[in-house]
MIFIDREN-109373 format. One line per 8 residues: number of its first residue (from 0); their letters; for each residue x, y, z of C-alpha. Coordinates in Angstrom, 2 decimals, m for minus. Layout:
// residues N
NUM> a> X/Y/Z ~ ...
END
This chain:
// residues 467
0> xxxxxxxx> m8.03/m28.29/m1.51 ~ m6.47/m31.82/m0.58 ~ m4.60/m32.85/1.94 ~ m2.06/m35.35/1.79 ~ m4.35/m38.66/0.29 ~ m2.76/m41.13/3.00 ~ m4.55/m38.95/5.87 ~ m8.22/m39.63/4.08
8> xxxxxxxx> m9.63/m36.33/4.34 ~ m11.94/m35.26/1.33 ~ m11.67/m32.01/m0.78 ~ m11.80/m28.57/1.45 ~ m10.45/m25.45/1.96 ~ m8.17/m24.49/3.92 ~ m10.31/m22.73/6.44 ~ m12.54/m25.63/6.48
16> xxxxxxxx> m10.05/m27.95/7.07 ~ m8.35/m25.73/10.01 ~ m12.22/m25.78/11.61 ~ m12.92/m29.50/11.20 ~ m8.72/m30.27/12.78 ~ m9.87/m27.72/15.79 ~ m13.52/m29.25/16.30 ~ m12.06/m32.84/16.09
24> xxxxxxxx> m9.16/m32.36/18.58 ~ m12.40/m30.61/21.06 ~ m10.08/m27.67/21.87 ~ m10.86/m24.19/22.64 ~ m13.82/m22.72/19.64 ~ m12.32/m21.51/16.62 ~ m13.20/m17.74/17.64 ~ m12.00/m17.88/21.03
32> xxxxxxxx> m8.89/m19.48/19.70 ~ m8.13/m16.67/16.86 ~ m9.33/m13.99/19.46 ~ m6.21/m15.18/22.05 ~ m4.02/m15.43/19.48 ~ m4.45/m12.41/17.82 ~ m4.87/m9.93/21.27 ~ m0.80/m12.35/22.08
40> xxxxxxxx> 0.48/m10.85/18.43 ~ m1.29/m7.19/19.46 ~ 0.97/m7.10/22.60 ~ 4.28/m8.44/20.65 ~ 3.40/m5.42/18.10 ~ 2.61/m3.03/20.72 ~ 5.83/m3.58/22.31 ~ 7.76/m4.13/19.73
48> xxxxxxxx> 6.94/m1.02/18.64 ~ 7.66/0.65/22.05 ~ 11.60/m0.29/22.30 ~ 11.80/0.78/18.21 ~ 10.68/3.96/19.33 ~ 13.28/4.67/22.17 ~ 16.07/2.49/20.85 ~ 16.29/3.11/17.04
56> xxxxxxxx> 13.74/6.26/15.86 ~ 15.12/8.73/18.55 ~ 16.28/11.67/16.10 ~ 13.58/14.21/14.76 ~ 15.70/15.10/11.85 ~ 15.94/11.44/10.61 ~ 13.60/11.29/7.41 ~ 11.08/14.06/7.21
64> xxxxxxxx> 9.45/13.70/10.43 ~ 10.36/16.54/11.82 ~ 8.54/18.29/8.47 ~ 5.36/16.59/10.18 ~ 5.75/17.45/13.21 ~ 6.36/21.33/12.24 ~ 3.58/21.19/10.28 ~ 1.57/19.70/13.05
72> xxxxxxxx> 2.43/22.81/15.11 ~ 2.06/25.53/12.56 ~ m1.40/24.39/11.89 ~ m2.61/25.17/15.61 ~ m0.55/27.81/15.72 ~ m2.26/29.24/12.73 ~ m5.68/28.00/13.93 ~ m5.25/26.08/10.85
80> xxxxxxxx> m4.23/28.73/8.56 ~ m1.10/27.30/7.52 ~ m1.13/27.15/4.17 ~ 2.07/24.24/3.61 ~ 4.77/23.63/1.64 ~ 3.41/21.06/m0.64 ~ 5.52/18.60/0.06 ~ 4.08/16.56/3.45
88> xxxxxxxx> 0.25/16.59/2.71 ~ m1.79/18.18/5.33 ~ m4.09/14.61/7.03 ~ m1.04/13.43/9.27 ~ 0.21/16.77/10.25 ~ m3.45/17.76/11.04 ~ m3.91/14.10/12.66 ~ m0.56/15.06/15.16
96> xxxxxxxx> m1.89/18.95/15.61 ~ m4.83/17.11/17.68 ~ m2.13/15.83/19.89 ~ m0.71/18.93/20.30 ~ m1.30/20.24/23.91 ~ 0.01/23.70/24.75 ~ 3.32/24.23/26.47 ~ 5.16/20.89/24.92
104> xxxxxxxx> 8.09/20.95/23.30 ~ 9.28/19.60/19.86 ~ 10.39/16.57/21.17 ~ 7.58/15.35/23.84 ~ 5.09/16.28/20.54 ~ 7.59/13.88/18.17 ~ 7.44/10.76/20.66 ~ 3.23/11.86/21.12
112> xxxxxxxx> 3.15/11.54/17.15 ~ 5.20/8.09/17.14 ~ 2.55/6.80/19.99 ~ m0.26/8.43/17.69 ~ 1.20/6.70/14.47 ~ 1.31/3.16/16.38 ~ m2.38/3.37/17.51 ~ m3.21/4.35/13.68
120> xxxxxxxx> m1.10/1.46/12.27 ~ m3.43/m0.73/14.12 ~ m6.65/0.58/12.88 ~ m5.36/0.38/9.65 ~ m4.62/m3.49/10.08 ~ m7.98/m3.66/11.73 ~ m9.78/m2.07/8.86 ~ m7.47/m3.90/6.16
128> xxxxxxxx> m8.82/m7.34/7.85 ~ m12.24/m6.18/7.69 ~ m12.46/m5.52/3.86 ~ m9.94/m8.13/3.28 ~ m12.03/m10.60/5.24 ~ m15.62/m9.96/2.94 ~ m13.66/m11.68/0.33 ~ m11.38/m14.10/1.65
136> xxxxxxxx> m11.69/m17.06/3.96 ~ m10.78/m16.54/7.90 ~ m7.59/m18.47/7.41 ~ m6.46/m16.58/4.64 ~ m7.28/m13.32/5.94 ~ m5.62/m14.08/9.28 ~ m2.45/m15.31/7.63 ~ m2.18/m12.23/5.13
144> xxxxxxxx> m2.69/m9.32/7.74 ~ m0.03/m11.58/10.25 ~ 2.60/m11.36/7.59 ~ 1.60/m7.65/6.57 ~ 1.47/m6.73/10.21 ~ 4.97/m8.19/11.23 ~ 7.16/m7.72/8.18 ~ 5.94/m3.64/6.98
152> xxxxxxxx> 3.51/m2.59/9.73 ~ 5.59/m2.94/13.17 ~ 8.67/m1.51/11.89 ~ 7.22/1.36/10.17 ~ 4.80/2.23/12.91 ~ 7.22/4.08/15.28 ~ 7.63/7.58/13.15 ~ 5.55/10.38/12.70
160> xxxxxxxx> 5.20/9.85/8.81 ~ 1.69/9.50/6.62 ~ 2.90/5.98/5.05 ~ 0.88/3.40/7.10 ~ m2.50/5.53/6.83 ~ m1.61/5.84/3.08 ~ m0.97/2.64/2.54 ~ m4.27/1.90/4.12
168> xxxxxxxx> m6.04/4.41/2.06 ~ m4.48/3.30/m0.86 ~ m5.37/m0.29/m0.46 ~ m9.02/0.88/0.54 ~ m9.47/2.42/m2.53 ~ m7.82/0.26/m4.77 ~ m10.26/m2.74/m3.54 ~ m13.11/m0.33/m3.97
176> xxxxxxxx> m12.29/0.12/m7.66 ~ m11.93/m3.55/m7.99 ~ m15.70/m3.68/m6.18 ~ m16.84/m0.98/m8.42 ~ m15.88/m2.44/m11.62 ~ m17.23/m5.38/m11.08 ~ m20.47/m3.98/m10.45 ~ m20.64/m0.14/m11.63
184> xxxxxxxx> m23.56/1.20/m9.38 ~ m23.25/5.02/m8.42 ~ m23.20/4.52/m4.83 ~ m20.05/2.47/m5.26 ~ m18.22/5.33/m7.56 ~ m18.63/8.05/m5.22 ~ m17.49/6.06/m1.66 ~ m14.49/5.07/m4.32
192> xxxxxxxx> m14.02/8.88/m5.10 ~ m14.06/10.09/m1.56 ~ m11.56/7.42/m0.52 ~ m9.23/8.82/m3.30 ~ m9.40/12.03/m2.55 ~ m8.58/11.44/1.36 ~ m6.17/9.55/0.00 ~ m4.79/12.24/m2.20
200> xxxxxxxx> m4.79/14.59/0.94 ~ m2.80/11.82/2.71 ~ 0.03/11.99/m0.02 ~ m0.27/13.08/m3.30 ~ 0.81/9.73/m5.46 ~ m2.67/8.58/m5.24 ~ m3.04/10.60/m8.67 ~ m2.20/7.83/m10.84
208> xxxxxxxx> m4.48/5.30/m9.29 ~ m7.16/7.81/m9.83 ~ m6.04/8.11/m13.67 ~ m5.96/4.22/m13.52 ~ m9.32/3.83/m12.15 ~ m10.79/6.97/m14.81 ~ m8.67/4.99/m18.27 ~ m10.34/1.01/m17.69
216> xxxxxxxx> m13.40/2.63/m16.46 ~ m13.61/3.41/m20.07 ~ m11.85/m0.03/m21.27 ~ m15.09/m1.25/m19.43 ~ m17.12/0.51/m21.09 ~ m15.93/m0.35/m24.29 ~ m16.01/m4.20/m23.46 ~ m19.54/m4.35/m22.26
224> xxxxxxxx> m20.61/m1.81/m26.01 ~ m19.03/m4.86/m27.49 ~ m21.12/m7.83/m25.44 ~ m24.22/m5.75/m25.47 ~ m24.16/m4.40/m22.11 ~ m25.00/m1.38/m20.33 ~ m21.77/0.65/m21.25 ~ m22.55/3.98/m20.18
232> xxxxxxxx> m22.66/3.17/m16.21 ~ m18.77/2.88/m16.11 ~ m19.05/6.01/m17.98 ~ m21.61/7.60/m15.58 ~ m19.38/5.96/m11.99 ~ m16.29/7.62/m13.62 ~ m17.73/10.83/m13.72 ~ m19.53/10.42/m10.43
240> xxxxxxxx> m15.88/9.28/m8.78 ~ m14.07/12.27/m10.22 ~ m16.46/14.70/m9.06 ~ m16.43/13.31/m5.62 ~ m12.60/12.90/m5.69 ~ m12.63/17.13/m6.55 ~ m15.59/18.18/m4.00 ~ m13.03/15.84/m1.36
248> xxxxxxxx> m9.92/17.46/m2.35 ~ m11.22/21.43/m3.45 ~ m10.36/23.35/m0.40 ~ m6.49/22.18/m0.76 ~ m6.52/22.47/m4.55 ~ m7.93/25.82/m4.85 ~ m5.28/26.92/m2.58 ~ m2.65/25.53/m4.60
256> xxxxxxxx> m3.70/27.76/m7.48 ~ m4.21/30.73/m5.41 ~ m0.78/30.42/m4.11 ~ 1.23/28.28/m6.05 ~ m0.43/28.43/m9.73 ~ m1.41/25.04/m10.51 ~ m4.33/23.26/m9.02 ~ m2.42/19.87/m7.98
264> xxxxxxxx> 0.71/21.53/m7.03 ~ 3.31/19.65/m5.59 ~ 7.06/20.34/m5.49 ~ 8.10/16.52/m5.90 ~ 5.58/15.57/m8.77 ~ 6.14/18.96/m10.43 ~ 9.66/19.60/m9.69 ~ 11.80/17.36/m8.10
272> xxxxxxxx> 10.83/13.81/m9.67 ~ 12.45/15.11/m13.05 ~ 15.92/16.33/m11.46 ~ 18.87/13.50/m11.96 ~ 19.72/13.50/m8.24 ~ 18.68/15.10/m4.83 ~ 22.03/17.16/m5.35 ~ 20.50/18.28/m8.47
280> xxxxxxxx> 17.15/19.26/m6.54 ~ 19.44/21.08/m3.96 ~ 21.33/23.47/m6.22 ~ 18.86/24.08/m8.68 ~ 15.78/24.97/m6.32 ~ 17.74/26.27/m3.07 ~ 16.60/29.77/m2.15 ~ 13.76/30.22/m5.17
288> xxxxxxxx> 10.90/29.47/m2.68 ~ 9.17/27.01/m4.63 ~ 7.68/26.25/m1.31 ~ 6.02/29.45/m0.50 ~ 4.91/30.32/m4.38 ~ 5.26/29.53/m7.77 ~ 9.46/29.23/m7.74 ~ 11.42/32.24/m8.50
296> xxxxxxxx> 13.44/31.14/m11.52 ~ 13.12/30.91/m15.60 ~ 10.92/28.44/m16.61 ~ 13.65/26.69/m18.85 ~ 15.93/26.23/m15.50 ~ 12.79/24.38/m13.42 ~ 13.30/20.84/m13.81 ~ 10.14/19.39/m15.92
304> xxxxxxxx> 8.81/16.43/m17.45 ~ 9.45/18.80/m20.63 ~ 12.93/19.16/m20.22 ~ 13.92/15.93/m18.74 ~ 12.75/14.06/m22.15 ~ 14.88/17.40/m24.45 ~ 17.46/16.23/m22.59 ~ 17.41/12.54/m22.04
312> xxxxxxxx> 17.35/9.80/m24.61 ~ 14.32/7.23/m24.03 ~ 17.48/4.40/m23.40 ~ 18.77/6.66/m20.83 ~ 15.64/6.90/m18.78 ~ 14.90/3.45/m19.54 ~ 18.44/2.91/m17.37 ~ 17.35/5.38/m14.82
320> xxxxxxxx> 14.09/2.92/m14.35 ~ 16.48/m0.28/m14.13 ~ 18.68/1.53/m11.65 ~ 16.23/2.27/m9.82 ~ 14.19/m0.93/m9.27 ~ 17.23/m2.76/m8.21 ~ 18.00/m0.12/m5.68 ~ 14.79/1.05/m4.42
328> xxxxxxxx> 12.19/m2.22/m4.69 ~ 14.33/m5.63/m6.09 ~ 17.33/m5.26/m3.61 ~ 15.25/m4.40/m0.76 ~ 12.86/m7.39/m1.14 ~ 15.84/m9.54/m0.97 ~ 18.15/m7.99/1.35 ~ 16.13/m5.71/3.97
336> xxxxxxxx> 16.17/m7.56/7.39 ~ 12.24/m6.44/7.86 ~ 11.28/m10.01/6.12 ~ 8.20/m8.73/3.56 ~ 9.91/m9.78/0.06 ~ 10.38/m13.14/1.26 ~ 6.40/m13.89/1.81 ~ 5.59/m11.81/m2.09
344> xxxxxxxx> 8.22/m14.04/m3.70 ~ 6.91/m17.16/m2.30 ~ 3.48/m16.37/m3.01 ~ 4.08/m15.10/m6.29 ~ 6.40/m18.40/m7.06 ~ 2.85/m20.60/m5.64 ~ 0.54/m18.30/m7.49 ~ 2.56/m19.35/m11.28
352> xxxxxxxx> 2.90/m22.71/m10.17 ~ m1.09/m23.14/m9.43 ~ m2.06/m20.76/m12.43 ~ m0.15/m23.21/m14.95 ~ m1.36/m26.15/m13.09 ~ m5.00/m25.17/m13.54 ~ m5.19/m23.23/m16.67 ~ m8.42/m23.29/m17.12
360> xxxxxxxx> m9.59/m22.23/m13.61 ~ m7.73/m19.68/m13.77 ~ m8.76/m18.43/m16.98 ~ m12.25/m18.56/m15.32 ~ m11.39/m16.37/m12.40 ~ m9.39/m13.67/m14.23 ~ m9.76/m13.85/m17.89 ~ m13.27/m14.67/m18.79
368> xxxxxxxx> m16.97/m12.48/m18.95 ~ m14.99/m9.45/m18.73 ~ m12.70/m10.22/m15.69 ~ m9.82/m9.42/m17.42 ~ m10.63/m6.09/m17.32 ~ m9.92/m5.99/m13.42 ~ m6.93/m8.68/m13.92 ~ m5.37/m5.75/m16.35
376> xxxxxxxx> m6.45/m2.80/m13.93 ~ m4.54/m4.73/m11.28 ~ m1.02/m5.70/m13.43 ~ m1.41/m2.14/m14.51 ~ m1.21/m0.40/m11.25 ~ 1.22/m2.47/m10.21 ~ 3.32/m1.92/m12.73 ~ 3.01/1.15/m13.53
384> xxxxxxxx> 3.68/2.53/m9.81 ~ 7.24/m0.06/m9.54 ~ 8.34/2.19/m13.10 ~ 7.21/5.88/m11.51 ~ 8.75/4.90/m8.24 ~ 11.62/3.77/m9.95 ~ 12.23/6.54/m12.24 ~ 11.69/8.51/m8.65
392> xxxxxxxx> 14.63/6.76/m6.99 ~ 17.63/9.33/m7.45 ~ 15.68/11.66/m5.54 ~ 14.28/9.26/m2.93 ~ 15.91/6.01/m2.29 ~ 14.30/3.16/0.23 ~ 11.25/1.16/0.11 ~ 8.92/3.12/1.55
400> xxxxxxxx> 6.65/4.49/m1.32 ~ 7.46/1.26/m3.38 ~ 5.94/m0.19/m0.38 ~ 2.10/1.35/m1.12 ~ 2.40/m1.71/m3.39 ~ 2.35/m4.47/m0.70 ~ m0.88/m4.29/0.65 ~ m2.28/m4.57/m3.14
408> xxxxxxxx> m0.12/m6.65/m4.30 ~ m0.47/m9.66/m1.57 ~ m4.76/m9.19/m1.65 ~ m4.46/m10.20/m5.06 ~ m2.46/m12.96/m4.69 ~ m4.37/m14.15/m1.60 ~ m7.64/m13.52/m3.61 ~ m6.33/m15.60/m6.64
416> xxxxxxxx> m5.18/m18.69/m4.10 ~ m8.63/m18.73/m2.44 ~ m11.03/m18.73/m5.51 ~ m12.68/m22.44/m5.15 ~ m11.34/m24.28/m8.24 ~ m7.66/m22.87/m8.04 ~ m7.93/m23.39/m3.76 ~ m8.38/m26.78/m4.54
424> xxxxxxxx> m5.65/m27.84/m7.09 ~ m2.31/m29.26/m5.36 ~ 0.88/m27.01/m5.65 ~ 2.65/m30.24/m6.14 ~ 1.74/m33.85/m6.17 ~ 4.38/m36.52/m6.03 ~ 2.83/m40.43/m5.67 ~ 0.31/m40.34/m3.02
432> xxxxxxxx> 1.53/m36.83/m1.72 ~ m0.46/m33.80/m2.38 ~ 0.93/m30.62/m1.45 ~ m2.35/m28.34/m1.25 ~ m2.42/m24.57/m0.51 ~ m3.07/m25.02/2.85 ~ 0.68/m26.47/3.72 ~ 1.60/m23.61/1.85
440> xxxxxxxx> m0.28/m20.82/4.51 ~ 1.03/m23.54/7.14 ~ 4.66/m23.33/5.98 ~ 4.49/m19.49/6.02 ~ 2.78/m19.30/9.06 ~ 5.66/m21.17/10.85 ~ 8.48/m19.38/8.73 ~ 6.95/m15.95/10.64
448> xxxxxxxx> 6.87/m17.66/13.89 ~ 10.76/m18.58/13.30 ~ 10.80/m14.88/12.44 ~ 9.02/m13.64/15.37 ~ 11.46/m15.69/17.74 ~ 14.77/m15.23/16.24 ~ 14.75/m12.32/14.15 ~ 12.26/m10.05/15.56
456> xxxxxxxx> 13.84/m9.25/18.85 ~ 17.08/m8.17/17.18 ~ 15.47/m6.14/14.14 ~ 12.79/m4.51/16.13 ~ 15.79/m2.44/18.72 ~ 18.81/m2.04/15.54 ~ 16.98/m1.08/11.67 ~ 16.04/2.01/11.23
464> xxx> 12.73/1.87/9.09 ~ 11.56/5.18/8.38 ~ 13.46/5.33/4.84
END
C-alpha cells in the first residue's frame, strides 16, 4: 500500500510500513512496543470490567444469569446429574459449577461467575488473535482484536452468560471451515467437527453453521467434479465432521431423546422461536413442563415451524424479518453507546470502495479457482443468521445473539483489506494524495483512543450489556 507520494516511501503494507516508521525513529523494538501496549489495554479492560460489575450488572435476575448460575449449582449438587432445562446449554453452567465452593451463597457464586466470565473473555481474545494472526499481518490483527476487545468484549464480560465463549467458538469454527475448504484433508474435518459440537454444547444456534458447513461442502464437491478435481474429499471431510460433531455432542443428545423426545431438543428452536411474542410463549407454554419432558399439551396448540407458516402469509413473516433487523441488529449498530457498528460500517464502506477500485484483484482473491465457493459460504452465514435472528426478535430483543456475527464478520473484512494486491490499492487518491489502507487502520485506531478517553469511562459504570 502507498503512502501519501509527497513523503517518498515505496509500495508496503501496512505492517511493514509501521516496522520501517518504528526502526527509523530508533525507539523501543516493535515487540516490546506492542507487548507494553497491549499488557496498558489488559489493565483498562480488567478494570473496566471490575466497576461494570459492581456499578451496573449487580441484579441476578437481570437477563438469564441467574438460569446459569442455578444450573451451575444443581450440577454439583447432583454430582452432575442434572439433567437441564434445555434452554442455557450445559459448558458455562458446568464452567461456573467448578467455581462453586461449598457453603456460598447465590450471590458470592454470581459475582465468582462474573470474575470467571472476565478471565474467559480474555482467553477468548487471546485465542481469537492467535488464529486471526496466522492469516493476517501484526498490524491488522492488533487493530481488529483492539476494536473487538473494547466495543463487544469489555462490556459483555461482566455476566455470567455463555456469549463471549460462544462467540469464540463460533468464530473458531467458522475459520476452521474456511481452512478446511480450502484444503479438504481429514484431519482438518474432524478438529472442525469437534469445535462445532463444543460449540453446540455452548449454545445450541451453532446448528445452522453446521448445516452451512455440510450444504457447500457439497457445492465443493460439485465444483471441483466440474474442473476435474478430487470431488469426493469434501464429500469424505463432511462426513468425517458430522460424525465427530455427534461422537462430541452424544451424551447430551441422547438425553434429550430419553427425556424430552427429540435428539436436538431445545425449547427456543423447537418452541418458542415460532410464537409471535414472549407473551405468546408465556401463556401458551406456562405450567405444561416443556422443560422437564416432552410439553404437556396437543400437538396442534405447541407453537411450530408447521403452524407458524398455516397461519402466516410469507409477506407477513417477511415483515416479522424487517421488524426485526431494525430492532434487534440495524438500530443497535447505530444507536448502542458500546461503539461496535461504527468500526463494521466503516470497514464495510472501505471494503466496497477498494473492491470497485480493484476489480480485478478482487475477483482474484474471492471469485476465481473456486474461491467463490468460500466467498458464498461466508455471505451465506452471514446472512442467513441476521434473517433467523431476526425472525427470532419478538421473543428475544437486543444484540446479543446477532452479535455471534461480529467476530466473523470483521475477519473477513480484515482478511479481504490485507490480501497483497487489494492492501496495496489507495482508498482514495486526489492529485498527489494517496489515501492507502493504512490511514484507514490509523484513523480507526485513533477514533478508539477518542473512545477509550471520552466515552469509555462513562459507558463502562451506566449501560447495562447483558441484553
Amino acid at each position: 500500500m502507498k503512502w501519501v507520494r509527497c513523503y517518498g516511501v515505496g509500495v508496503q503494507s501496512p505492517s511493514e510500513s509501521l516496522a520501517q516508521w518504528t526502526a527509523s525513529k530508533r525507539s523501543l523494538p516493535l515487540g516490546l512496543l506492542a507487548g507494553l501496549v497491549t499488557a496498558a489495554l489488559v489493565v483498562v479492560y480488567v478494570v473496566g470490567a471490575h466497576h461494570h460489575i459492581h456499578t451496573v450488572n449487580t441484579e441476578i435476575l437481570k437477563a438469564d444469569q441467574g438460569s446459569y448460575v442455578y444450573y451451575a449449582r444443581q450440577m454439583n449438587e447432583t454430582q452432575y446429574g442434572y439433567v437441564g432445562g434445555r434452554n442455557q446449554m450445559p459448558v458455562m453452567p458446568f464452567l461456573v459449577s467448578l467455581i462453586d465452593r461449598h457453603g456460598d451463597s447465590t450471590d458470592e457464586l454470581f459475582v465468582r461467575g462474573k470474575y470467571l466470565n472476565v478471565a474467559l473473555s480474555l482467553l477468548v481474545l487471546a485465542g481469537v488473535g492467535w488464529l486471526a494472526r496466522r492469516t493476517l499481518p501484526a498490524f491488522e490483527t492488533g487493530v481488529m482484536i483492539t476494536i473487538v476487545a473494547f466495543t463487544v468484549f469489555v462490556y459483555r464480560s461482566g455476566y455470567v452468560q455463555a456469549e463471549l465463549l460462544f462467540y469464540g467458538l463460533f468464530f473458531l469454527a467458522f475459520v476452521l471451515a474456511l481452512w478446511w475448504q480450502g484444503d479438504p484433508r481429514p484431519k482438518r474435518a474432524a478438529l472442525c467437527g469437534v469445535v462445532l459440537g463444543v460449540a453446540y454444547l455452548t449454545k445450541a444456534s451453532v446448528l445452522p453453521l453446521l448445516a452451512a458447513v455440510c450444504f457447500f461442502a457439497g457445492v465443493s464437491a460439485l465444483q471441483r467434479f466440474r474442473s476435474g478435481g478430487a470431488w469426493l474429499r469434501p464429500l469424505a471431510g463432511a462426513c468425517i465432521l458430522v460424525a465427530l460433531f455427534l461422537a462430541t455432542v452424544f451424551p447430551y443428545i441422547k438425553t434429550s431423546h430419553d427425556r424430552f423426545g427429540q435428539w436436538f431438543y431445545n425449547v427456543n428452536t423447537t418452541f418458542y422461536m415460532w410464537a409471535d411474542s414472549w407473551d405468546e410463549v408465556k401463556e401458551v407454554m406456562s405450567g405444561t413442563g416443556d422443560r422437564e419432558h416432552w410439553p404437556d399439551l396437543s400437538p396442534e396448540l405447541l407453537p411450530s415451524a408447521k403452524r407458524y407458516f398455516a397461519e402466516h402469509t410469507l409477506l407477513e413473516a417477511a415483515g416479522r424479518i424487517a421488524k426485526g433487523m431494525w430492532v434487534s441488529e440495524l438500530r443497535h449498530l447505530i444507536y448502542m453507546p458500546f461503539g461496535y457498528g461504527k468500526y463494521l460500517i466503516f470497514y464495510t464502506l472501505v471494503a466496497v470502495a477498494v473492491a470497485i477500485r480493484a476489480r480485478e484483484a478482487f475477483a482474484e482473491a474471492c471469485l476465481r479457482e473456486g474461491r467463490w465457493v468460500r466467498t458464498a459460504f461466508v455471505l451465506c452465514v452471514v446472512g442467513g443468521y441476521v434473517v433467523a435472528y431476526a425472525f427470532y426478535s419478538p421473543i428475544v430483543r437486543g444484540p446479543r445473539l446477532v452479535l455471534a456475527l461480529y467476530l466473523p464478520a470483521m475477519f473477513s473484512l480484515f482478511w479481504f483489506l490485507s490480501r497483497d494486491a487489494i492492501a496495496r490499492t489507495p482508498v482514495w487518491v486526489q492529485g498527489r494524495f494517496e489515501l492507502g489502507l493504512f490511514h484507514v487502520h490509523l484513523a480507526a485506531l485513533v477514533v478508539l483512543a477518542f473512545d477509550l478517553v471520552v466515552r469509555f469511562p462513562s459507558v463502562i459504570v451506566t449501560d447495562f450489556a447483558g441484553a
